[in-house]
C-alpha positions in Angstrom: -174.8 -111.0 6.1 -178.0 -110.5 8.4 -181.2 -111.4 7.0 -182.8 -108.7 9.1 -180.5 -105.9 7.5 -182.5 -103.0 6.7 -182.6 -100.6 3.2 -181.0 -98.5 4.7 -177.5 -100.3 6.0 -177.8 -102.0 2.3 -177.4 -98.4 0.6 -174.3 -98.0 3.1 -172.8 -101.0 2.3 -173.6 -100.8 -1.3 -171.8 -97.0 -1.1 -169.0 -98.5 0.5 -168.2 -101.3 -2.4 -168.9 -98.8 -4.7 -166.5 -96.1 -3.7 -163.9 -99.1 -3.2 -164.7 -99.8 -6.7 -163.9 -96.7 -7.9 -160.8 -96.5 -5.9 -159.4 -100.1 -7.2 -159.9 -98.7 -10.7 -157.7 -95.4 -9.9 -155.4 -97.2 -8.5 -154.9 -99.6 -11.5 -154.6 -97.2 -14.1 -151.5 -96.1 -11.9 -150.1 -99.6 -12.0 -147.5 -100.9 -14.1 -146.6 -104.4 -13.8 -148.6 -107.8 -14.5 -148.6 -109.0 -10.9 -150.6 -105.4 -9.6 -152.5 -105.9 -12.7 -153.3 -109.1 -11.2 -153.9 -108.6 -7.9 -156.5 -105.5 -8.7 -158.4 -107.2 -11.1 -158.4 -109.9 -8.4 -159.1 -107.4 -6.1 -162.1 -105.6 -8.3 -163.8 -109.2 -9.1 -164.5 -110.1 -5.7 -166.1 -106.2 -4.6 -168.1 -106.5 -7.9 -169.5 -109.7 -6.5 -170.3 -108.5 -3.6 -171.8 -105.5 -4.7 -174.2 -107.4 -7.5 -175.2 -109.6 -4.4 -175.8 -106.5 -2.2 -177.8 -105.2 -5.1 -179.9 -108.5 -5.2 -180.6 -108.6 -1.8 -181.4 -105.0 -1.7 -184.0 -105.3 -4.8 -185.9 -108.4 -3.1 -186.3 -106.2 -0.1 -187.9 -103.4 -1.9 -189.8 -105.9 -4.1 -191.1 -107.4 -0.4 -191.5 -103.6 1.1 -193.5 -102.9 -2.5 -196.2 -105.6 -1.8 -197.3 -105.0 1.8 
C-alpha cells in the first residue's frame, strides 16, 4: 500500500473489504460442505485483516490530520 494514500482512497478501499465481507458471509450461509466452509472462512480471515489494517492506517492519518 502507498504511504501517500489519502482519506479518501482509504474509505474506498475500506467500502470495498467491507462489502466483500458482507458478501463472503452470504455466501457461506448458502454453503454446505466442510471444504467451502473452509475455504470462506479462509477467505473472510484474510479481508478482515486487511480491513483492521486499512482501519489502522486510516485512524493514524486522521489522528496526524487532527494535530496540524
Amino acid at each position: 500500500m502507498n504511504d501517500n494514500e489519502t482519506l479518501s482512497e482509504l474509505e474506498i478501499r475500506i467500502a470495498l473489504i467491507r462489502e466483500n465481507l458482507n458478501d463472503l458471509v452470504e455466501q457461506a450461509a448458502a454453503y454446505s460442505g466442510a471444504a467451502d466452509e473452509e475455504l470462506t472462512a479462509d477467505r473472510i480471515a484474510d479481508l478482515q485483516a486487511k480491513l483492521d489494517e486499512l482501519l489502522k492506517k486510516r485512524d493514524t492519518l486522521l489522528s496526524r490530520s487532527g494535530q496540524a
